[in-house]
C-alpha positions in Angstrom: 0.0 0.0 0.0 3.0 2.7 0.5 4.4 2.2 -2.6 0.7 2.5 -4.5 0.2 5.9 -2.0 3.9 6.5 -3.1 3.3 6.5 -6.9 0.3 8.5 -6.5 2.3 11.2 -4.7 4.6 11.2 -7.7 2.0 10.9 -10.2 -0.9 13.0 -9.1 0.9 16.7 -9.3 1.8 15.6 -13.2 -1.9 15.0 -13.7 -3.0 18.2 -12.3 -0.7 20.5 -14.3 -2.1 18.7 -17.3 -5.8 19.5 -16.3 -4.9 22.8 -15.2 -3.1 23.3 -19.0 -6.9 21.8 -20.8 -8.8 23.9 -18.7 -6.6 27.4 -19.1 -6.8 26.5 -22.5 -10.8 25.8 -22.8 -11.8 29.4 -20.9 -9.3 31.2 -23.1 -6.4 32.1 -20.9 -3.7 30.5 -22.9 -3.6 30.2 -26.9 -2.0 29.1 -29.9 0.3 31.3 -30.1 1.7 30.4 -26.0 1.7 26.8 -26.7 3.9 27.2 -29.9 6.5 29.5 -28.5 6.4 27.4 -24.9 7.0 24.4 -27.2 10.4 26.3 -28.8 11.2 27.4 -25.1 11.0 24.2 -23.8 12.5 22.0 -26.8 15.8 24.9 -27.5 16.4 25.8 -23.8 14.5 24.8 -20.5 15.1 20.8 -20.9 18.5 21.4 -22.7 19.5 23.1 -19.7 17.8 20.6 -17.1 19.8 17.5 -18.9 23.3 19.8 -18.7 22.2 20.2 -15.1 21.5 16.3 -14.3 24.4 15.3 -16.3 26.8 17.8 -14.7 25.9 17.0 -11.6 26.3 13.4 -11.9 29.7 11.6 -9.6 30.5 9.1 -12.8 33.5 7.1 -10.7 31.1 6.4 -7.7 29.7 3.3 -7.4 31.0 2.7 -11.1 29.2 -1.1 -12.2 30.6 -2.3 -15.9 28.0 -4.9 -15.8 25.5 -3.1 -14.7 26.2 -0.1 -17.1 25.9 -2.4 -20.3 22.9 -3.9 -19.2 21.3 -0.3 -19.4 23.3 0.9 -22.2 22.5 -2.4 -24.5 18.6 -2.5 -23.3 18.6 0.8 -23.9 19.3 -0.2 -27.5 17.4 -3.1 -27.4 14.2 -1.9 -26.0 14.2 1.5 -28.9 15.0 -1.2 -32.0 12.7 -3.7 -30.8 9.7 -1.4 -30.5 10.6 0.6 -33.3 10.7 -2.5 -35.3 7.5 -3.5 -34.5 6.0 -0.4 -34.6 6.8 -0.9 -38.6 5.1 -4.0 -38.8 2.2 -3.4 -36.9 0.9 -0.3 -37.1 -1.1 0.2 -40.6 -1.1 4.2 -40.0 3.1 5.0 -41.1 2.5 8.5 -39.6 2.3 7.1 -35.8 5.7 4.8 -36.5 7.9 7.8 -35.1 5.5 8.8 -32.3 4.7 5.6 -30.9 7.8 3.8 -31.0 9.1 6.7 -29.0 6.3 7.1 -26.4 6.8 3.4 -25.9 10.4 3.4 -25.1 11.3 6.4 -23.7 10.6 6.9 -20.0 10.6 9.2 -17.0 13.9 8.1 -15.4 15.3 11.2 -14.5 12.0 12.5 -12.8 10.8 9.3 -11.1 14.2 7.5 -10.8 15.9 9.3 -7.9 13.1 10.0 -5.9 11.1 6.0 -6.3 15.0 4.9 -5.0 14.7 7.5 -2.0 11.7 6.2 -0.9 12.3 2.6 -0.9 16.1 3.0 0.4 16.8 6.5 1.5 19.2 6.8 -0.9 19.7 7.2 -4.8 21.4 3.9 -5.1 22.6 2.8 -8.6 20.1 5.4 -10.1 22.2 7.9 -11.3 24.2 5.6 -12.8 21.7 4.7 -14.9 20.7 7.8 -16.4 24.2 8.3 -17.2 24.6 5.3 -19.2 20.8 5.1 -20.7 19.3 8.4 -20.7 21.6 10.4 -23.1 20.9 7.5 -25.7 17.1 7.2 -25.0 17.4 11.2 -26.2 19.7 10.1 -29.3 17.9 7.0 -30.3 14.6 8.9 -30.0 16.1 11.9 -32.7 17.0 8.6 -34.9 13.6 7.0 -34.7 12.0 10.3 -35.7 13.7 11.3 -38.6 13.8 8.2 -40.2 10.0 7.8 -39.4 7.3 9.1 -41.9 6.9 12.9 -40.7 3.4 14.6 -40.3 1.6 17.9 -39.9 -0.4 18.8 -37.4 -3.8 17.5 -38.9 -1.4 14.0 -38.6 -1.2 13.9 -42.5 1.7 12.9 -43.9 4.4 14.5 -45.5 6.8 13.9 -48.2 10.0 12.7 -46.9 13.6 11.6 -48.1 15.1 9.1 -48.9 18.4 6.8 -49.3 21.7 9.2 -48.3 19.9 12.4 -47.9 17.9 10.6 -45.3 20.8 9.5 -43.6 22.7 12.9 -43.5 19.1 14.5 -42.1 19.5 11.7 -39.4 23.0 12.5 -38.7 22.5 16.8 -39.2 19.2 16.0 -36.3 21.5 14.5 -33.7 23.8 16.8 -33.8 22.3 19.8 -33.7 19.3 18.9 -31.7 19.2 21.0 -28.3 18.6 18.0 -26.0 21.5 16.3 -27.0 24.0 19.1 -27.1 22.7 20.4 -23.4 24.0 16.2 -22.7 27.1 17.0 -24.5 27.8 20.0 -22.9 27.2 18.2 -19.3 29.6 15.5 -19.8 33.1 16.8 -19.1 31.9 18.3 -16.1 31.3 14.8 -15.4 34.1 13.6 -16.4 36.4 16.1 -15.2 34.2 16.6 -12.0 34.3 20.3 -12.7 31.8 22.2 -10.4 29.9 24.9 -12.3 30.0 28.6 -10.3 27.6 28.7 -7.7 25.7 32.2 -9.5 25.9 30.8 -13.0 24.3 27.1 -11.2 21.4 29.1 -9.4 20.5 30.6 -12.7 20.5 27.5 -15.1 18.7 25.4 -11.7 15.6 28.4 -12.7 15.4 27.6 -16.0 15.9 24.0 -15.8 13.2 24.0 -13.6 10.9 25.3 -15.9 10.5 22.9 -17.9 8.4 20.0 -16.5 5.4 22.4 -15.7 5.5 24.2 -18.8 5.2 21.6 -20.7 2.9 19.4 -18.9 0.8 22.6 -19.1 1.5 22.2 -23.1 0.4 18.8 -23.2 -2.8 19.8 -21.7 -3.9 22.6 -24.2 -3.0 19.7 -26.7 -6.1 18.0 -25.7 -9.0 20.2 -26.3 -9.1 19.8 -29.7 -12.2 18.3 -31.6 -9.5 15.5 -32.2 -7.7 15.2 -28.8 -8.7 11.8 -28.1 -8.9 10.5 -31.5 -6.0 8.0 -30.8 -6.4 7.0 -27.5 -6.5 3.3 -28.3 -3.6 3.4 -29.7 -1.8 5.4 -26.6 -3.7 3.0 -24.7 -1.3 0.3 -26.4 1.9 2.4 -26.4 0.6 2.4 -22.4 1.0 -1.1 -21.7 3.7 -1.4 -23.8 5.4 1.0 -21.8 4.4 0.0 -18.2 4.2 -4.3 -18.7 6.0 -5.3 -22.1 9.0 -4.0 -21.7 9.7 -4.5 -18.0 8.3 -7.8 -18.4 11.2 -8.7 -20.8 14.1 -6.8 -18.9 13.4 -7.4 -15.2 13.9 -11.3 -15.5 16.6 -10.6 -17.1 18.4 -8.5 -15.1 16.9 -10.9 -12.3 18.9 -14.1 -14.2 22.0 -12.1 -14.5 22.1 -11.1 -10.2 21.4 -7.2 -10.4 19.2 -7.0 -7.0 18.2 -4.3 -4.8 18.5 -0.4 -6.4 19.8 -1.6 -9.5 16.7 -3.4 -10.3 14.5 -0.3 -9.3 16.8 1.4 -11.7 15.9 -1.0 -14.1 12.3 -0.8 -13.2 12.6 2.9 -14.3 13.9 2.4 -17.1 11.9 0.0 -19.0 8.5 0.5 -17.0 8.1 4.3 -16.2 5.4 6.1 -17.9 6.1 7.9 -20.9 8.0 11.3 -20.4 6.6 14.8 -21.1 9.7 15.1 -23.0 8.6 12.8 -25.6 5.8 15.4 -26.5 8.3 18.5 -26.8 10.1 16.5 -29.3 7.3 14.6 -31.3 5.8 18.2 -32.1 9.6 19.4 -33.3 10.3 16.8 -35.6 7.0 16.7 -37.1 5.6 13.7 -35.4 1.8 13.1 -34.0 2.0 15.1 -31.0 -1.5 13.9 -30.5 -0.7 10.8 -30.3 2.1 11.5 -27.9 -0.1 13.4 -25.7 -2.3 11.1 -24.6 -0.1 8.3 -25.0 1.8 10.7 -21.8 -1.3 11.6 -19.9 -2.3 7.7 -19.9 0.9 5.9 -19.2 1.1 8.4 -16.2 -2.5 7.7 -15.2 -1.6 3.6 -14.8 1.8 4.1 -13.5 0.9 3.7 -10.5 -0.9 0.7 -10.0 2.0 -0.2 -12.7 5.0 0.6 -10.3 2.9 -1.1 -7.8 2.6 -4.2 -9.3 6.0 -4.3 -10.7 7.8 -3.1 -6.6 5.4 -6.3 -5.2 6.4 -8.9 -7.9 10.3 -8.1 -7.3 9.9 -8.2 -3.1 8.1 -11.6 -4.1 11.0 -13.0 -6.1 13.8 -11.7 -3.8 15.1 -8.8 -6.1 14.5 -6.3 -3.7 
């Protein structure tokens, strides 16, 4: 019962900026014109800044596991192709490839991951570890996934895309110039190098990393008062369980088969079973993907996260993993 009252204290505030966003947006206090320059605030500065901060931040030698850093790095991988893959064969509408293969795989880790390990040990435990070694690549494989996915405008039709090499040098021009990744980029030799970033200049970037989460919650919820809001819900419902039961169904045994116990498998848990993050949205309506789509696959995912979390935290005290 704590960790179900737990989840719902992590969940619940995420939900309520999202209502708050629909309903602002329904009596006319925010607009069009907010929502697309919150979008460019978010996508080319708040969450670049939040990842240099998290990454930055991060002690890379402590607690350094090799084994336990592949296992992230290569279901990181794993996880992205697999559903990507699939997303190919199974969905018969090509403009959702890019948008649900990313809602599907990408997850929450930085915002749930430190504080689920708190609770449960009273300490980050392998966490951070893990978002060194996974979450810089879920942002990377994500940028991959989208440009080499049909693109769409935002009545979700599609749009006439490249092909062969000039594909592959849009692919490659994305990465590296898109914001996420280059606020990673720019976070890693202070890493590294465990340089400390001056205390003024920290305060400053904290502010506008901190910005980011609300405002674009509050984006995803003006997304949804559209005539066609819900018009894909079944299939967010499917990116849903995807996200929360597929994919930690596949990479908790096998993290359980190969000894990782204790925080390491809640870091695990994270990353394969957290709902859907808000940053998925931000990017899906940047690269020209069904933000739709990605918007409710978000606002689900979170809803049954935490009977999700729950299930998953009971099954592993069960088998001894935690």
């Amino acid at each position: 019962m704590s960790n179900f009252i737990f989840s719902l204290n992590a969940i619940v505030p995420i939900i309520l900026t999202v209502l708050l966003g629909f309903f602002l947006q329904k009596i006319g206090f925010l607009n069009d014109n907010f929502n697309k320059t919150a979008d460019t605030f978010v996508f080319r500065c708040a969450l670049p800044v939040s990842l240099f901060r998290s990454i930055a931040g991060m002690d890379f030698y402590g607690d350094f596991d090799l084994r336990f850093c592949l296992f992230c790095f290569l279901g990181t991988a794993v996880m992205f192709a697999g559903v990507w893959a699939a997303s190919w064969l199974l969905l018969k509408n090509k403009g959702q490839v890019g948008a649900f293969a990313q809602a599907s795989a990408r997850s929450s880790a930085s915002i749930l991951g430190v504080a689920l390990a708190t609770n449960i040990y009273g300490n980050a435990g392998m966490v951070p570890m893990m978002i060194m070694s996974a979450v810089p690549f879920f942002n990377v494989y994500s940028v991959l996934i989208l440009s080499f996915s049909p693109q769409v405008d935002e009545q979700g039709h599609l749009l006439p895309g490249s092909h062969g090499l000039r594909a592959v040098k849009n692919a490659c021009a994305n990465v590296a110039k898109n914001p996420l990744i280059l606020g990673i980029l720019a976070g890693l030799p202070f890493a590294l190098l465990r340089l400390t970033v001056p205390t003024m200049i920290d305060g400053a970037l904290k502010s506008i990393g901190n910005t980011a989460t609300p405002i674009a919650l509050l984006v995803v919820g003006t997304s949804l008062c559209g005539s066609g809001a819900l018009k894909h819900w079944k299939t967010a419902a499917v990116s849903s369980l995807v996200k929360l039961f597929l994919l930690p169904a596949i990479f908790l045994p096998i993290a359980g088969a190969m000894g990782l116990r204790d925080s390491q498998m809640i870091a695990i848990l994270i990353m394969a079973g957290s709902p859907t993050t808000v940053a998925c949205y931000i990017m899906a309506k940047n690269m020209k993907a069904d933000g739709i789509l990605t918007a409710n696959a978000v606002l689900l995912s979170t809803l049954l996260s935490a009977p999700s979390l729950t299930f998953w935290l009971y099954l592993m005290r069960l088998w001894g993993w935690i």
